[in-house]
Backbone as XML, in Angstrom:
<?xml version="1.0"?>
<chain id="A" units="angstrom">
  <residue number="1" name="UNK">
    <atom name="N" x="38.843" y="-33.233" z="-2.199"/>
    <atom name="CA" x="38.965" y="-32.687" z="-0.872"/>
    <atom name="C" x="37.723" y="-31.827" z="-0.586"/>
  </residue>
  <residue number="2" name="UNK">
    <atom name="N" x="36.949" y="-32.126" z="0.396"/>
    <atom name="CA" x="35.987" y="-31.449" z="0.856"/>
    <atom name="C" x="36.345" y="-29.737" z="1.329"/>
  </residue>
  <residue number="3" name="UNK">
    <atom name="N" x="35.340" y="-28.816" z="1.125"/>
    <atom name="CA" x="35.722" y="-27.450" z="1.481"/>
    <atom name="C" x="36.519" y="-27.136" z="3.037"/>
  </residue>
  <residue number="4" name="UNK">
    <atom name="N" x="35.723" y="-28.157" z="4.143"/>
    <atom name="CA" x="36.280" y="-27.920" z="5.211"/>
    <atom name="C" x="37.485" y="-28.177" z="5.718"/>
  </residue>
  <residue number="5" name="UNK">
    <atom name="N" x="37.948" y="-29.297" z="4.901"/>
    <atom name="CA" x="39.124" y="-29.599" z="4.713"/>
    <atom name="C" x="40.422" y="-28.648" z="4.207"/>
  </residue>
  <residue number="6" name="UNK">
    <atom name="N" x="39.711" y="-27.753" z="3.047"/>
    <atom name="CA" x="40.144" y="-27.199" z="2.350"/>
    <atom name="C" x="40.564" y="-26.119" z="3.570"/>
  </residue>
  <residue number="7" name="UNK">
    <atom name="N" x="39.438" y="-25.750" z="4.350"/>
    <atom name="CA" x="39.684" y="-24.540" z="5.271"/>
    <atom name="C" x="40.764" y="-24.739" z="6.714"/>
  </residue>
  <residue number="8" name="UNK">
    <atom name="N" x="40.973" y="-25.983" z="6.691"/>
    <atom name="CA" x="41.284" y="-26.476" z="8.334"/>
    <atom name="C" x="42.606" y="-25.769" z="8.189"/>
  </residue>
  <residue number="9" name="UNK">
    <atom name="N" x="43.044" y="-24.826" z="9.398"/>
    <atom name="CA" x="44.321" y="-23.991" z="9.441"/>
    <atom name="C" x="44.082" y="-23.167" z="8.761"/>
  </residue>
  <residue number="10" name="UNK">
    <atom name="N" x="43.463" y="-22.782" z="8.505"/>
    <atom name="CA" x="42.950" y="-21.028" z="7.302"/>
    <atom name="C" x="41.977" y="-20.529" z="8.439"/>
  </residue>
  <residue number="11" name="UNK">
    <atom name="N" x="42.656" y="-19.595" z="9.100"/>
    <atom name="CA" x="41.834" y="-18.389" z="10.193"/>
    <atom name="C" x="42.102" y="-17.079" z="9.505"/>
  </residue>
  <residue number="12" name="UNK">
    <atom name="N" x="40.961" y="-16.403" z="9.792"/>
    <atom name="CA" x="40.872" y="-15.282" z="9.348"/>
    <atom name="C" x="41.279" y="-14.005" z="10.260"/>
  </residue>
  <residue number="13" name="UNK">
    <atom name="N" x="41.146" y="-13.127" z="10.003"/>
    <atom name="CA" x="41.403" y="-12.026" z="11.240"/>
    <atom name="C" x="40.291" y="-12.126" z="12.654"/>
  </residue>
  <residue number="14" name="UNK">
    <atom name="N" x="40.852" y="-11.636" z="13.421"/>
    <atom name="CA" x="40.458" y="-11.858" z="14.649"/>
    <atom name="C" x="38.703" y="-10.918" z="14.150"/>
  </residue>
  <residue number="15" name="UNK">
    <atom name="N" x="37.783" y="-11.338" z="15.187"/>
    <atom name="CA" x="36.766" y="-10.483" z="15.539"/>
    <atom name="C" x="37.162" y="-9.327" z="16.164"/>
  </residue>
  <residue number="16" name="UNK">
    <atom name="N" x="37.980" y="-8.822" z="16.625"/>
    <atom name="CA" x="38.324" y="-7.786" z="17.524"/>
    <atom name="C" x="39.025" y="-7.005" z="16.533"/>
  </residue>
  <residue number="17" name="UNK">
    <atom name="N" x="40.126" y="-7.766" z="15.780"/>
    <atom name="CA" x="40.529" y="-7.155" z="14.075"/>
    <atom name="C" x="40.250" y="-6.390" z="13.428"/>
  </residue>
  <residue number="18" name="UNK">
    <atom name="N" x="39.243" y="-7.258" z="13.185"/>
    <atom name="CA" x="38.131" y="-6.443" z="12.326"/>
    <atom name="C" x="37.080" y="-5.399" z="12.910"/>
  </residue>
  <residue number="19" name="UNK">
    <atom name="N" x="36.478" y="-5.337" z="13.831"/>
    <atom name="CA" x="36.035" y="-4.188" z="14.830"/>
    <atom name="C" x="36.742" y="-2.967" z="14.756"/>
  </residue>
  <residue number="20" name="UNK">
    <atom name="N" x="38.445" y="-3.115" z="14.888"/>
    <atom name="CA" x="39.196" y="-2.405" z="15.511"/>
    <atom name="C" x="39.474" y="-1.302" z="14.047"/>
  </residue>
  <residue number="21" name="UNK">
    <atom name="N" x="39.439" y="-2.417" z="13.391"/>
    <atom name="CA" x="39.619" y="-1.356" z="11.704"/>
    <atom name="C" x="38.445" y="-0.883" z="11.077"/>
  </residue>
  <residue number="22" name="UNK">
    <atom name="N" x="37.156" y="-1.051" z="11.638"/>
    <atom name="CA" x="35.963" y="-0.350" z="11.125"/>
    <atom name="C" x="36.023" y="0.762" z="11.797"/>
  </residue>
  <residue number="23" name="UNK">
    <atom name="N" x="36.560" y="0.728" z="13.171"/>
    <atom name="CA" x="36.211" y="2.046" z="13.676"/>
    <atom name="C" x="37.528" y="2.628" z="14.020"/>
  </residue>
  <residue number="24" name="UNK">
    <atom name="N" x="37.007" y="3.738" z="13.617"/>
    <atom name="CA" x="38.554" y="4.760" z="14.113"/>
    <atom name="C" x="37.878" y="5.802" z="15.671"/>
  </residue>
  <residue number="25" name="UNK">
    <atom name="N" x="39.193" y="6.175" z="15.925"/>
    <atom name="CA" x="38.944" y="6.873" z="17.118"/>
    <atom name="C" x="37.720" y="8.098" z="17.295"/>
  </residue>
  <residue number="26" name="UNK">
    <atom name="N" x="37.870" y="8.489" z="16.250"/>
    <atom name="CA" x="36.957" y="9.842" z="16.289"/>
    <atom name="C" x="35.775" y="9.250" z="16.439"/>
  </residue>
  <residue number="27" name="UNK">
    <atom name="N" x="34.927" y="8.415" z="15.334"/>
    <atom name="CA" x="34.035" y="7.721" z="15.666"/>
    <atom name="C" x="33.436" y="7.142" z="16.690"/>
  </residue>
  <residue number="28" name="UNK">
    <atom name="N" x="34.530" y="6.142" z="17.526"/>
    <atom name="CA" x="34.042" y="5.745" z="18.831"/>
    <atom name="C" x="33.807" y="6.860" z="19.926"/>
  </residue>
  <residue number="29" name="UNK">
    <atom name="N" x="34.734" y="7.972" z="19.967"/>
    <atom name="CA" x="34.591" y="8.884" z="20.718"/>
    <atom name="C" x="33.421" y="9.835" z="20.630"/>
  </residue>
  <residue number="30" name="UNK">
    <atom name="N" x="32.819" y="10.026" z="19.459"/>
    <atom name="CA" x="31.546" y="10.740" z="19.505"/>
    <atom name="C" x="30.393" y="10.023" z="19.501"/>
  </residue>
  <residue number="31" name="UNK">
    <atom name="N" x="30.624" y="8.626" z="19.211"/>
    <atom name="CA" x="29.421" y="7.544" z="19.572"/>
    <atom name="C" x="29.549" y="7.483" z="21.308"/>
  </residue>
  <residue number="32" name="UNK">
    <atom name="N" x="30.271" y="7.560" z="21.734"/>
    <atom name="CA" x="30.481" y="7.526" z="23.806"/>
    <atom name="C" x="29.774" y="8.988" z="24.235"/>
  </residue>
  <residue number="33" name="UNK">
    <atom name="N" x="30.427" y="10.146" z="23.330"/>
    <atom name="CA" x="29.524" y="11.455" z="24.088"/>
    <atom name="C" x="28.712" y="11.111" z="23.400"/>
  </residue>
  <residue number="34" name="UNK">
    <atom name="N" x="27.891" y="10.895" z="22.525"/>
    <atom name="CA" x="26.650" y="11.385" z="21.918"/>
    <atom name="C" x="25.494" y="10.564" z="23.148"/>
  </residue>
  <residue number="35" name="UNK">
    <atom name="N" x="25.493" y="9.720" z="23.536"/>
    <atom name="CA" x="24.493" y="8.916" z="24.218"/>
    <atom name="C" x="24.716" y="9.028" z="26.061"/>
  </residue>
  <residue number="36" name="UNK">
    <atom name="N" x="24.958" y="10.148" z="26.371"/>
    <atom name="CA" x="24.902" y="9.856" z="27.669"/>
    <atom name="C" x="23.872" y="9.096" z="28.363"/>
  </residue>
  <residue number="37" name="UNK">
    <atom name="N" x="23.936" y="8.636" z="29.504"/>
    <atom name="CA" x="23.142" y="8.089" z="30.225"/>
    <atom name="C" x="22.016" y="9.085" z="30.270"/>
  </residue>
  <residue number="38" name="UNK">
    <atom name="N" x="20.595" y="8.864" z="30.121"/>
    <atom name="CA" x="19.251" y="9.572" z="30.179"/>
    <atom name="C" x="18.596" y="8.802" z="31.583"/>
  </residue>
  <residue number="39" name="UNK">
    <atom name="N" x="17.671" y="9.879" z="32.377"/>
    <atom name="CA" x="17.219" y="9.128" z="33.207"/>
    <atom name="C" x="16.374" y="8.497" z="33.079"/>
  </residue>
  <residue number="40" name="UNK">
    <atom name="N" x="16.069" y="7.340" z="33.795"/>
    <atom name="CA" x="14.910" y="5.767" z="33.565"/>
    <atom name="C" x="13.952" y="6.425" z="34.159"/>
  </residue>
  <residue number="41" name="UNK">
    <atom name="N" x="12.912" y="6.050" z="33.465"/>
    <atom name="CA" x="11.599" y="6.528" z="33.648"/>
    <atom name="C" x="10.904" y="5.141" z="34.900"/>
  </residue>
  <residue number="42" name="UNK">
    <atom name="N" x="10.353" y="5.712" z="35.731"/>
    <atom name="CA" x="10.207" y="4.924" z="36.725"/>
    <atom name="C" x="8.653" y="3.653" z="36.336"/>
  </residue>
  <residue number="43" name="UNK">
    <atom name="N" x="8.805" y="2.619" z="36.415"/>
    <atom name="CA" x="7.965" y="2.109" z="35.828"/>
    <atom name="C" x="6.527" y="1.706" z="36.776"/>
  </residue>
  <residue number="44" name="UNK">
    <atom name="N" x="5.480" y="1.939" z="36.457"/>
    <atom name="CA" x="3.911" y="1.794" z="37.256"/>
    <atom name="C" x="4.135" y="0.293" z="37.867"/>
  </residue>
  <residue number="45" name="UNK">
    <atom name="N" x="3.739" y="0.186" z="39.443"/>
    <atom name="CA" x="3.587" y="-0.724" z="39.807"/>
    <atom name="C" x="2.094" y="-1.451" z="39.112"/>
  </residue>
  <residue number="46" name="UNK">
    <atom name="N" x="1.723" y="-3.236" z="38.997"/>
    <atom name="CA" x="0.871" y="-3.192" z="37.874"/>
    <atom name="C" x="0.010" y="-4.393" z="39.142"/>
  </residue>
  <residue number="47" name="UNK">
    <atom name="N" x="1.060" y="-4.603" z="39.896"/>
    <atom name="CA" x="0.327" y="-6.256" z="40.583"/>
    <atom name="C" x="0.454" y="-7.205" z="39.686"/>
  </residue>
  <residue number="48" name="UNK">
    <atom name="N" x="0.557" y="-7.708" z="39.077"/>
    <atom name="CA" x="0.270" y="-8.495" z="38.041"/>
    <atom name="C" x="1.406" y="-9.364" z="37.797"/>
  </residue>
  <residue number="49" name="UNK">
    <atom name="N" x="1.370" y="-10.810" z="38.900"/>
    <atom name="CA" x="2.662" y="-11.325" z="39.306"/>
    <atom name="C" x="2.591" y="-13.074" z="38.675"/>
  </residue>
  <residue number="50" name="UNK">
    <atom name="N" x="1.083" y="-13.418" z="38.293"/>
    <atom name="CA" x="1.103" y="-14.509" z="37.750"/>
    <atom name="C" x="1.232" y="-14.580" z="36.157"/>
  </residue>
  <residue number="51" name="UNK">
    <atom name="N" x="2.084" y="-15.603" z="35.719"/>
    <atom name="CA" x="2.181" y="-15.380" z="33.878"/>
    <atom name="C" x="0.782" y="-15.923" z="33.650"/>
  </residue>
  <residue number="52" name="UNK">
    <atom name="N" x="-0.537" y="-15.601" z="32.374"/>
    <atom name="CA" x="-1.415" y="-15.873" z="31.805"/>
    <atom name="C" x="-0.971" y="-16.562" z="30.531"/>
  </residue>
  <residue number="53" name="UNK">
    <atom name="N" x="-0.930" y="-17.903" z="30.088"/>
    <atom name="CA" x="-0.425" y="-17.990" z="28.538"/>
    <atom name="C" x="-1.845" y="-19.103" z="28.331"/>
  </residue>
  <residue number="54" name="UNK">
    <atom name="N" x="-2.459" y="-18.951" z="26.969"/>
    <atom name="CA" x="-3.014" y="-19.844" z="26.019"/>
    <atom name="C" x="-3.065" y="-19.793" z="24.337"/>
  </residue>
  <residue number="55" name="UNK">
    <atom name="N" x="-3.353" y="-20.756" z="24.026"/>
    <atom name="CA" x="-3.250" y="-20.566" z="22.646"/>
    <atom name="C" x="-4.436" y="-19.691" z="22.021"/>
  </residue>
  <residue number="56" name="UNK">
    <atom name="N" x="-4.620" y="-19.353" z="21.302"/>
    <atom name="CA" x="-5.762" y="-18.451" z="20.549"/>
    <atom name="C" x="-5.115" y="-18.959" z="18.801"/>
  </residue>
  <residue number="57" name="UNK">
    <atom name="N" x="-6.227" y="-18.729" z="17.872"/>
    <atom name="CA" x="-6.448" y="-18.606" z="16.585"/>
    <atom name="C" x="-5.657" y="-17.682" z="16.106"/>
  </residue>
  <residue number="58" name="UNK">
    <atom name="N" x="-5.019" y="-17.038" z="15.056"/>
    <atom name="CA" x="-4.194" y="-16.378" z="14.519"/>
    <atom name="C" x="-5.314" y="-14.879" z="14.348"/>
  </residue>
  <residue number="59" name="UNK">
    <atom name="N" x="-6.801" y="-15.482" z="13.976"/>
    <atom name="CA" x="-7.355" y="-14.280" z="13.654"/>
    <atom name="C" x="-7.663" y="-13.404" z="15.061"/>
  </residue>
  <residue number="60" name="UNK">
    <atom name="N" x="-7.958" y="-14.227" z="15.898"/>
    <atom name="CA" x="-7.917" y="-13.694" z="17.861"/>
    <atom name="C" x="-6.798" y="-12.700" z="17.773"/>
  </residue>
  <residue number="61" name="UNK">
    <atom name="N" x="-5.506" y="-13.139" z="17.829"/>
    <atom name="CA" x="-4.297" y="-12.581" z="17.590"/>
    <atom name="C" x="-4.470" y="-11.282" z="17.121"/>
  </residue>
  <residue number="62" name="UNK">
    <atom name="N" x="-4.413" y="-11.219" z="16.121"/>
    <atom name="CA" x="-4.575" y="-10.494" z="15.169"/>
    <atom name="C" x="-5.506" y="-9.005" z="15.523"/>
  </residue>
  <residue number="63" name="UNK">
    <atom name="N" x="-6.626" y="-9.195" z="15.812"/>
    <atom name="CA" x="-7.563" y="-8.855" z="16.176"/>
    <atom name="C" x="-7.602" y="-8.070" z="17.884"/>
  </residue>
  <residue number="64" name="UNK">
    <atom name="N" x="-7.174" y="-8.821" z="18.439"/>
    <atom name="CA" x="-7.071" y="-8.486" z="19.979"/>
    <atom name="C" x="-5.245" y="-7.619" z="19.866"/>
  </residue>
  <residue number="65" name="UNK">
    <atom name="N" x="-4.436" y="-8.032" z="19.426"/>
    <atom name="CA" x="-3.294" y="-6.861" z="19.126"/>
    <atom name="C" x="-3.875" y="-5.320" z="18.542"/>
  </residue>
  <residue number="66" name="UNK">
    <atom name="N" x="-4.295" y="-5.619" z="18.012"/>
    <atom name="CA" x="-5.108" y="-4.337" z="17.008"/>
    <atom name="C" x="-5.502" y="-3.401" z="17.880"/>
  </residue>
  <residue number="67" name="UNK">
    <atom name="N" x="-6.863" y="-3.994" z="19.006"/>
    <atom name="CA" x="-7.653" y="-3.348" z="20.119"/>
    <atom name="C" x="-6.707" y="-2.950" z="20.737"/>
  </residue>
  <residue number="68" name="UNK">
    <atom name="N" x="-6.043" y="-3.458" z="21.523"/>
    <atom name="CA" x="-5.129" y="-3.295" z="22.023"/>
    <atom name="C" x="-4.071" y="-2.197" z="21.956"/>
  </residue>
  <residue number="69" name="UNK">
    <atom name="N" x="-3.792" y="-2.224" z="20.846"/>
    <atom name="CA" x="-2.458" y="-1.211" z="20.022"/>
    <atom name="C" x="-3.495" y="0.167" z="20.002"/>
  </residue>
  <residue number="70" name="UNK">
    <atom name="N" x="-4.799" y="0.090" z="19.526"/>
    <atom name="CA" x="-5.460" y="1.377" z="19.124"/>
    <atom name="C" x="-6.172" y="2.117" z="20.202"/>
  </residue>
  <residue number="71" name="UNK">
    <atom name="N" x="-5.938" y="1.080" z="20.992"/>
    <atom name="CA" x="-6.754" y="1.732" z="22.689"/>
    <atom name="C" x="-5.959" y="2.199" z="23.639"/>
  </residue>
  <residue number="72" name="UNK">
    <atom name="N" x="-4.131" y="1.656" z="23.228"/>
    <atom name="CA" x="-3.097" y="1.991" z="23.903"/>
    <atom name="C" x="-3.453" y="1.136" z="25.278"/>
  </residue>
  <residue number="73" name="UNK">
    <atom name="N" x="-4.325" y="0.392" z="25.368"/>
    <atom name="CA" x="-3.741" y="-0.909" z="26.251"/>
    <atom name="C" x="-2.911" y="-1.924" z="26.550"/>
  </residue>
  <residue number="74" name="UNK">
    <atom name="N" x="-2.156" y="-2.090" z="27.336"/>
    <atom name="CA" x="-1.558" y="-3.076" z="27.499"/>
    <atom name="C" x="-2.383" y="-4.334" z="27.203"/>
  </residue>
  <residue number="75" name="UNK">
    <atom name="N" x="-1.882" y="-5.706" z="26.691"/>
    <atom name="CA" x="-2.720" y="-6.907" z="26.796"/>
    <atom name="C" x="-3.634" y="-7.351" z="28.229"/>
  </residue>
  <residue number="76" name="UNK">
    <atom name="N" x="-2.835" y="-7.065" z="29.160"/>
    <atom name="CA" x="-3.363" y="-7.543" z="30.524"/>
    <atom name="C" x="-4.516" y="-6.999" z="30.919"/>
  </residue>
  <residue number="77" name="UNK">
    <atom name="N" x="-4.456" y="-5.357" z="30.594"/>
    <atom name="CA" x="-5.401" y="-4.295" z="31.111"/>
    <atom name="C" x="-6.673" y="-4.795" z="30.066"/>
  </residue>
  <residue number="78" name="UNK">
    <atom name="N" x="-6.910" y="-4.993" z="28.918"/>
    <atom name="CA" x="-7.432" y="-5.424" z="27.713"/>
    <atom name="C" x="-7.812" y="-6.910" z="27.907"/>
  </residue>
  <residue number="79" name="UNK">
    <atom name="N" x="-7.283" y="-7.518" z="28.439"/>
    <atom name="CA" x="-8.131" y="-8.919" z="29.314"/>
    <atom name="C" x="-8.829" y="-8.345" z="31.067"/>
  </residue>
  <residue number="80" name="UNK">
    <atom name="N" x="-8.256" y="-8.309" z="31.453"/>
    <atom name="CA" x="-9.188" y="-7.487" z="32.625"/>
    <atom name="C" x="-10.416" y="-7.072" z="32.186"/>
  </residue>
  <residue number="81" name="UNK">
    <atom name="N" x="-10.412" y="-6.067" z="31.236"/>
    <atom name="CA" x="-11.884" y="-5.402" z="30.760"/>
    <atom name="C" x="-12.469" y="-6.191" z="30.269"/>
  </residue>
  <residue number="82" name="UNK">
    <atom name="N" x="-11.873" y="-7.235" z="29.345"/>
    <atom name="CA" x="-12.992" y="-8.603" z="28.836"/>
    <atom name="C" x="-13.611" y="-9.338" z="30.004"/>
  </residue>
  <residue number="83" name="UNK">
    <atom name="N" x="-12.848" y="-9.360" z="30.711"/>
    <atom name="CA" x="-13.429" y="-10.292" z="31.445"/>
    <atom name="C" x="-14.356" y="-9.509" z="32.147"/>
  </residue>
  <residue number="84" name="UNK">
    <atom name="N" x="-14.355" y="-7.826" z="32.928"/>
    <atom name="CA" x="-15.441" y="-7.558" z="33.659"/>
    <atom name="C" x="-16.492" y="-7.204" z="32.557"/>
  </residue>
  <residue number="85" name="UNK">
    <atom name="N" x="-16.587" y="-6.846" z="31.437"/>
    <atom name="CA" x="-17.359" y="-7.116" z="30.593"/>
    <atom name="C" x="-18.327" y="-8.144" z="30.762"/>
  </residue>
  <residue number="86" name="UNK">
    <atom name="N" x="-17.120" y="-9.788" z="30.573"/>
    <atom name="CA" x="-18.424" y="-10.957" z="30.318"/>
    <atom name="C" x="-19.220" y="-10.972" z="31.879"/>
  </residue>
  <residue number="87" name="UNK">
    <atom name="N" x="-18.571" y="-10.332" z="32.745"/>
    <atom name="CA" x="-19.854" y="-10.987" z="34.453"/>
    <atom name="C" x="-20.803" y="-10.195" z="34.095"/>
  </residue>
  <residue number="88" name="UNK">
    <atom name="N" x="-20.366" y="-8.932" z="33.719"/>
    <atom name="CA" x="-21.494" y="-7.683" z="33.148"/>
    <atom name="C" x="-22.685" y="-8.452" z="32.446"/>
  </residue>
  <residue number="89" name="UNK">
    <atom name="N" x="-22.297" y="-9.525" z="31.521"/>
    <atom name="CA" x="-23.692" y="-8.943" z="30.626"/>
    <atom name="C" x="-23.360" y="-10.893" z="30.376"/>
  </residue>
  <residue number="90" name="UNK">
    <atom name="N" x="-22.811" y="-12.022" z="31.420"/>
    <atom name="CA" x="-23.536" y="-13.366" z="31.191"/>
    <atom name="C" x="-23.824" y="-13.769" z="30.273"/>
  </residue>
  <residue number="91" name="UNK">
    <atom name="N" x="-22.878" y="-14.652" z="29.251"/>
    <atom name="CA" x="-23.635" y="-14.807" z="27.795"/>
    <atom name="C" x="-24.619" y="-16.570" z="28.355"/>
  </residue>
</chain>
């Protein structure tokens, strides 16, 4: 007899079951106050309404995340500057 066979009509406790017996009341109740709602930080309008996707090399990747991460640029803002860069200086 195959295992699934073995299992067919063998249910276990509900998902909700088991939820319901990990947590006890006190718990859920200070996980609800502890996190009130905080206010949303309003986010910068950017323009930036068309998606850009291409492939790049892993080391590009790699490399351009880095700049990026250490300059605290966004990717987009960090292509923008490449690009007025290359009219700058025409390879």
């Amino acid at each position: 007899m195959s295992k699934l066979a073995a299992l067919k009509g063998k249910t276990g406790p509900s998902t909700v079951t088991k939820i319901n017996e990990n947590l006890t009341a006190g718990n859920l109740s200070e996980a609800l106050e502890g996190d009130s709602e905080a206010p949303r930080k309003a986010r910068k309008k950017t323009n930036r309404t068309v998606p850009f996707s291409t492939r790049v090399s892993q080391q590009f990747d790699d490399e351009f995340r880095r700049i990026a991460f250490e300059g605290k640029h966004r990717h987009a803002e960090l292509m923008e500057h490449m690009l007025e860069l290359y009219k700058k200086h025409e390879l």
